[in-house]
Each structure stands twice: as C-alpha cells, then as structure tokens.
N, C-alpha and C positions, 0 to 999 in steps of 0.2 A: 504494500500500500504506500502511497505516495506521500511525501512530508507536502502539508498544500500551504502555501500563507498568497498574500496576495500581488507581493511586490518580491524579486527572486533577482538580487545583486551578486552576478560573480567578479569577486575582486574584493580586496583589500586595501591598495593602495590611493591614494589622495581621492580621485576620479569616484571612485566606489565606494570609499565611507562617506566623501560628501552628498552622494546621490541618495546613500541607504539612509541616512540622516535625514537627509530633505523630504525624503517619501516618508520616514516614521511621523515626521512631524505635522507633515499634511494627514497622518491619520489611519494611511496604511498599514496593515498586518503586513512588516517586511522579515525578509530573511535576508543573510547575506551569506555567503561561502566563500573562502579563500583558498586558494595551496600555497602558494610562495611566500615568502617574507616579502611584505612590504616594502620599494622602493625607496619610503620613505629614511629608512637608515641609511640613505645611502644621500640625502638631501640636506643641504647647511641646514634648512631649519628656516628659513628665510622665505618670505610667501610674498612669489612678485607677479605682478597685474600684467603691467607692461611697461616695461624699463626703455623702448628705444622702438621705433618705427620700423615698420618692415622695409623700407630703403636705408636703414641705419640710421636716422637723425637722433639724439639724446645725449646727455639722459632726461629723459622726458619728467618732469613738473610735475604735471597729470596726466593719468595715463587713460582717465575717462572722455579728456579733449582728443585726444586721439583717434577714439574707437570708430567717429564717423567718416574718418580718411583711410580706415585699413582696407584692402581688397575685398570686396564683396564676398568671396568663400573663406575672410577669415571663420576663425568660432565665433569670434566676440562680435563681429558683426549678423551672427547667423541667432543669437541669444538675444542680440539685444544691449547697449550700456547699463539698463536700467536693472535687467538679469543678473549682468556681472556684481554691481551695486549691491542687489540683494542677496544672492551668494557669498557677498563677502563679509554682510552681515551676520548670514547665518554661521560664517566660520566665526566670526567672535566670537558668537556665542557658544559656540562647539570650543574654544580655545582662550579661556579667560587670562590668561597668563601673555596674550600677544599684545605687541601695542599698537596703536597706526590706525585705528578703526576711527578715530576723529576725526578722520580729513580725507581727502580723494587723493592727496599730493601725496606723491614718493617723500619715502627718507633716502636717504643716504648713509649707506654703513662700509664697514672695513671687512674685507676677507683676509682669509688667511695667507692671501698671496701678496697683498698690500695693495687690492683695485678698492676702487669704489664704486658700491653698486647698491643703483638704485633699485625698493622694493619698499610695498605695498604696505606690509606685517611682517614683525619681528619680533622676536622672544624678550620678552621684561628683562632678562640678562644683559643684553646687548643693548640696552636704551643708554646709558651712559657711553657708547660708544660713536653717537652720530656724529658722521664728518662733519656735519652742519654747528658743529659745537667748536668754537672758539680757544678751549682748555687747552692746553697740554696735555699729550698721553706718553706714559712709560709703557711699551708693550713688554710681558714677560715669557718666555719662552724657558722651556725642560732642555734638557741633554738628552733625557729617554726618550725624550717627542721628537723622531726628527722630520715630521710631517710639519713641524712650524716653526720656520726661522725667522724669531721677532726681528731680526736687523735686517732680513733681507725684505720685510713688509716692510719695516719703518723707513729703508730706504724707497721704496717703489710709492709709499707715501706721501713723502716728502716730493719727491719727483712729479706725481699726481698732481702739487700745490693745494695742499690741503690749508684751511686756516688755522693753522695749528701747527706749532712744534713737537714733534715724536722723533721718541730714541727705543730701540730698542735690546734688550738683554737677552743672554741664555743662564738662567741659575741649575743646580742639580733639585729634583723634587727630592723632597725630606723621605726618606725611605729609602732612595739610591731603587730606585724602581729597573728594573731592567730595558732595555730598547725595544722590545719586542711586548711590553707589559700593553694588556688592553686598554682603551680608553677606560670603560668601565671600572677596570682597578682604581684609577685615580678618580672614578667621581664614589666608589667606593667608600674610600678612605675618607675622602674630604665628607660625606655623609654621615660616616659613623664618629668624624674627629679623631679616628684611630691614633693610636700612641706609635709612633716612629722611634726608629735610634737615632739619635743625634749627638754625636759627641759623647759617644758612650753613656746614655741612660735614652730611656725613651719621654719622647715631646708628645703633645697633641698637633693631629698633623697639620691644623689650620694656623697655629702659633708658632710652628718651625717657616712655614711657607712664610706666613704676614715676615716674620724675622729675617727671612733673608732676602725679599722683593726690599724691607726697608733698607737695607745695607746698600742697594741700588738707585735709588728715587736722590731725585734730585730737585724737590720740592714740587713733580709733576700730581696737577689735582685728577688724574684719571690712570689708573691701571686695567690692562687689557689682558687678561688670559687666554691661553686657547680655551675650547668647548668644553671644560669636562670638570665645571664647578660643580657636582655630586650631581644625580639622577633625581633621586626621593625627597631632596631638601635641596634644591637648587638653592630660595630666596635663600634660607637658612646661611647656606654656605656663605655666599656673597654678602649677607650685611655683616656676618662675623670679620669677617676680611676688610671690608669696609673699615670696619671700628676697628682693628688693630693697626691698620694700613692710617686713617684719617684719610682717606681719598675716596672715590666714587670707583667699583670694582665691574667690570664688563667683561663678558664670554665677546669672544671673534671667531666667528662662524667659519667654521673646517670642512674641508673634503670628506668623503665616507671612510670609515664609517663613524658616522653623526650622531652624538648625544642631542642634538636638540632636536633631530630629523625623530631619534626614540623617543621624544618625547614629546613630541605631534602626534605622530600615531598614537602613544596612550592615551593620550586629553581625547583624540579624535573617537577613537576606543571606548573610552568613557562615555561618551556624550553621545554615540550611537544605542550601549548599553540604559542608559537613563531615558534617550528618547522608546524606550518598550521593545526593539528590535532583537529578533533571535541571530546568533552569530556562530557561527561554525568554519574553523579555521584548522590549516594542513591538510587535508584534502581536496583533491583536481576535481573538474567536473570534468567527464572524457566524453560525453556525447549525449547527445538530445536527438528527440521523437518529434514529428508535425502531425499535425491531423490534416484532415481531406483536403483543407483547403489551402494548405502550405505552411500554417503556423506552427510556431513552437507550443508546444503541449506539455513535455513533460524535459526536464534536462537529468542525467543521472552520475552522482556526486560517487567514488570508487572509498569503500571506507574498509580498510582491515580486508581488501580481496574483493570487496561487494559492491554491488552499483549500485545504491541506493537512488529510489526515483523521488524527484523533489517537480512538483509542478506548480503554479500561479498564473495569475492574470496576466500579468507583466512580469518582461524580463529587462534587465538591462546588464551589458556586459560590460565591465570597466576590467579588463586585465590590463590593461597597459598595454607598452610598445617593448622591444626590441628588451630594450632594459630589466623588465620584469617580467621577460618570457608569453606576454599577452600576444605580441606577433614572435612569426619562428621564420625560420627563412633555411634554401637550402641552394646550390646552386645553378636552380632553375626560378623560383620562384621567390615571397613571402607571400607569408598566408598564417591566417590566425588558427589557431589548432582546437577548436571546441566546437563552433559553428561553420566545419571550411567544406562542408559538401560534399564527402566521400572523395576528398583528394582533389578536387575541381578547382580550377583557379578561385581564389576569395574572391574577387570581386562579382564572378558570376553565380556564385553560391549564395553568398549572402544577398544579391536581388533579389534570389530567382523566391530567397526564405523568406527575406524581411522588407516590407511597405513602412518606412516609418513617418510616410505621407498621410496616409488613408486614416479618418479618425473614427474613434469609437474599436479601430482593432488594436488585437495584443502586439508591442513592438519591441523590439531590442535596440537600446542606444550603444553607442559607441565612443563613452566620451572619450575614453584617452589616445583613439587610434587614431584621432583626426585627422586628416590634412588641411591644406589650407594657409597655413603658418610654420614659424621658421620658430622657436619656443625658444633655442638657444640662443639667436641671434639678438631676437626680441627682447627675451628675457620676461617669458610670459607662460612658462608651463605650470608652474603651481597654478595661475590663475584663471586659465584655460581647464585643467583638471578640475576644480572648483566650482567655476561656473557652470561647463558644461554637465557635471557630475550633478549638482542643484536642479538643472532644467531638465536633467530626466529623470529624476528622482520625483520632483514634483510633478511634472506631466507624468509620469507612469503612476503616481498615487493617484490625482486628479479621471485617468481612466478607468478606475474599479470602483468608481462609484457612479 
C-alpha cells in the first residue's frame, strides 16, 4: 500500500526544503524524500539574489531593479520580482538567525579568498564583517587550517580598496589541532569551551584563542575568523570572544565543507519539521508509474532492498544539478535519472510525462534544473533555488484543493 500525502518533494537540498516549506505552509499534507547529502554543506552559507547582471555589470545595489532587464527565460523573470520578494520572506522566517531581510539592497561581505561579494542574506556571524563598514579588521587564520590564508585575503582586500584597513595573521589553535583535523572538531571544542594544553596545564579553549589573537591586535575594532565559531552555540561562542577580545568577533564564509552551509540546512530542517511536514531522508527514489493519461501516479522510494510506493496529488522534483547528482551525465548525453523515460533522451521524456502548463493537473516542477541563467556568473543560485523552490511548493499546494 502506498505512503499517500498530498504534496510529494524529492530533494533535500535549498530548491526542495524551500518548496516543501512553502507547500506545508499553504496547508498541504506534504512529504518530502531525500538520498544525498544536501549540497548545502558544500555552500558558504551566504544567500544571494543576484549579485551582477547577466552581461556582467555589478555588483548590483539591488538586485530587485534588475529583475525587469534579465532575458525573458531567466527564472526570476519567469516567477515574477514580487515571487522572489516573497520567497525571501518566507526564508526569514525559515532562518531566524540570517540578516539582510530589511532591505532589497545587497550587502557586501568578505570571502575566504579576500573578494567581495555581494548577497542578499547572511549569517548573524558574519554581520560584523561588512565591507560597507569603515572599522579596521584583524583577520585571524590557524596553521591546521590551511584552507584560509588571513594574509593572503587581507592582501586581495586591500587590493579590492576596501574602506578599511586589514592585516592579517596565522596563530596555532590552542590544542595544536592536527592539518587534517575537521572543521567540526574546532566548532566542537569552541562549543563545549573544552580544556586544551597550553603551556603545560590545560586552558579553556575560548580563553587560550581570545589570548593569543590578543598578543596580535593592534588596537583593530573587528576580528575575523574562519567558519567554524562552534555549531550548537554559535552566538555563544562569539560574544565570549567578543568580551575577552573587546572587539566585534565575525565568521568569513569558506569553501566546503561549510559550517554555516550545516547550519542552513538545520534551521531549514527545523522549520520544515514545525511547519507539520513528514521527512524521510537516505533513501533514492528509483522510479515512478503514470496512469492512462501520462501522469505521474505513484513514484517508488528503494528502503533496506524494497521499493516502497509513495503516491500524491502533486509532485515536484528538486534534486538538483550536476553537483548533487539531481542530473547525471555520460558521454552521450545528460539526463536526470528518476523521471528520464526508460533511457530516452530527458528532454523528450519529460514532455512526453509532464504538462506543467495545463491547470487543474498533477505537475512536477523543476526548480533546481533550470536553464535560462548563468547562477555562477550572476551570483544568483541560492536565490533562484528559493524562489523557484517557493512557486512550486505553493502552486502544487494551491492545486489539491
């Protein structure tokens, strides 16, 4: 017998918890199904709308004055401003801890490389690090990290013309942590204040850190860490450091794998579980049934060897691209591996299955597999995942009643 709910999201990634979110909240009995790990660990953590025009001009101000100049088969053009708008609302609320929801204008933040890059929403961590901020920043960089060389950003910074003077350091973390140690370990520690050796007796590890960034400062009022101010007590961490430091304490968003990318998926996580939605994660869905008239009817989720049949009104597919295995490629073709038609090229398969013109019937959207747009160039795929993810969450709730 078939698991039935009314709204049937496969994906876990950005595209597919904002959809399964946006359909719980309009009222649908949803489900959602995953296999992969989330792409999102693999993401700074940084949520951008649209950082730069599809001919390159920016970094764009507002990325809302833009939307009526993009090519007609952008997404954003295909959703709507106003869509985006409110998609981005609803990630507030899905992500209490971001900031940037007051205004339409970009911020301005520092990567780990030393660019500056404009986006949308950003982790409460990282608000003490806007280029837009006049301060002084001291960046501080590990020995065991060698994913972030503070001097090599501070220089690219500087270079940039930031209004602001930065220098940056490499100190050892308090524990002589190994090179190869996880991010996790370090937001570990800085979580539980764990006791470290230091000088032969053990320290608290947030009072050995504060001690030796101070032996570096040079009366700058902003310190910059990499990502990995503890997991479960982020704020925690930072205002301790704060107060031993006297300065303003900010994460600078890293390459994967992403503590704050882990910690979007949980908020988002959360806030699909609160909005009443059923979730089922680690296993694939490997194939789906149509009935007479070409529609999807039933899709079947493989658990412990078994196909378990899961059917609903609506379906929408948010695996993703390339990245998170939502398309596969070989070398003849790509094609998305769940709905690809007995092997038939995707794009003739997926016509021949899905009308997501015709209203009043069951449809499968697509947000993350869009074309249309260039995300990287842009600098527009969180916010393309989100919107589009929003608009068929709510049109596929909106159709089962």
């Amino acid at each position: 017998m078939a698991i039935e709910s009314e709204v049937l999201v496969v994906g876990g990634g950005l595209a597919g918890l904002s959809s399964a979110i946006s359909a719980a909240r309009e009222g649908a009995n949803v489900r959602l199904v995953s296999y992969k790990q989330s792409t999102l660990r693999n993401a700074s953590g940084l949520v951008d709308v649209l950082g730069y025009t599809h001919e390159g001009e920016g970094p764009l101000t507002d990325p809302y004055d833009a939307i009526p100049e993009l090519p007609t088969e952008h997404p954003y053009r295909t959703v709507g401003a106003n869509t985006v708008r409110e998609a981005m609302a609803a990630f507030d609320q899905s992500a209490p801890n971001y900031r940037g929801g007051h205004t339409d204008l970009n911020a301005l933040l520092p990567t780990h490389g030393g660019t500056i890059k404009p986006t949308a929403r950003y982790p409460a961590g990282a608000s003490a690090g806007l280029a837009s901020d006049a301060r002084n920043v001291l960046l501080v960089g590990f020995e065991s990290m060698v994913d972030f060389d503070a001097e090599h950003a501070a220089a690219h910074l500087r270079s940039a013309g930031v209004p602001f003077e930065v220098r940056g350091v490499t100190i050892r973390f308090p524990g002589d942590l190994r090179a190869d140690a996880k991010i996790t370990r370090y937001a570990k520690l800085l979580d539980t204040n764990a006791g470290v050796p230091v000088r032969g007796r053990d320290r608290p590890v947030r009072e050995a850190l504060a001690e030796r960034v101070n032996t570096e400062r040079e009366g700058e009022p902003r310190v910059g860490f990499p990502a990995v101010l503890g997991d479960e007590d982020t704020a925690g961490v930072r205002v301790a450091l704060e107060e031993r430091l006297g300065t303003d304490v900010f994460e600078v968003p890293m390459g994967p794998p992403s503590l704050p990318g882990l910690r979007l998926e949980d908020a988002l996580f959360e806030a699909l579980d609160e909005a009443g939605a059923s979730i089922e994660t680690g296993n694939p869905v490997v194939d789906y049934e149509v009935d007479g008239e070409g529609r999807v009817e039933r899709v079947y989720v493989e658990r412990n060897g078994a196909r378990i049949p899961n059917s609903a009104d609506q379906y929408v597919l948010a695996t993703g691209g390339l990245v998170g295995k939502g398309v596969e490629s070989d070398r003849g073709r790509v094609y998305e591996p769940v709905f690809r038609g007995r092997d038939r090229p995707v794009r003739e398969a997926l016509a021949e299955r899905v009308n997501t013109e015709r209203e009043g019937e069951p449809r499968v959207g697509f947000p993350a597999v869009l074309g249309g747009y260039d995300f990287a160039a842009e600098k527009s795929g969180s916010g393309v995942s989100i919107a589009t993810g929003y608009a068929a969450g709510r049109r596929a709730a909106q159709e089962t009643r």
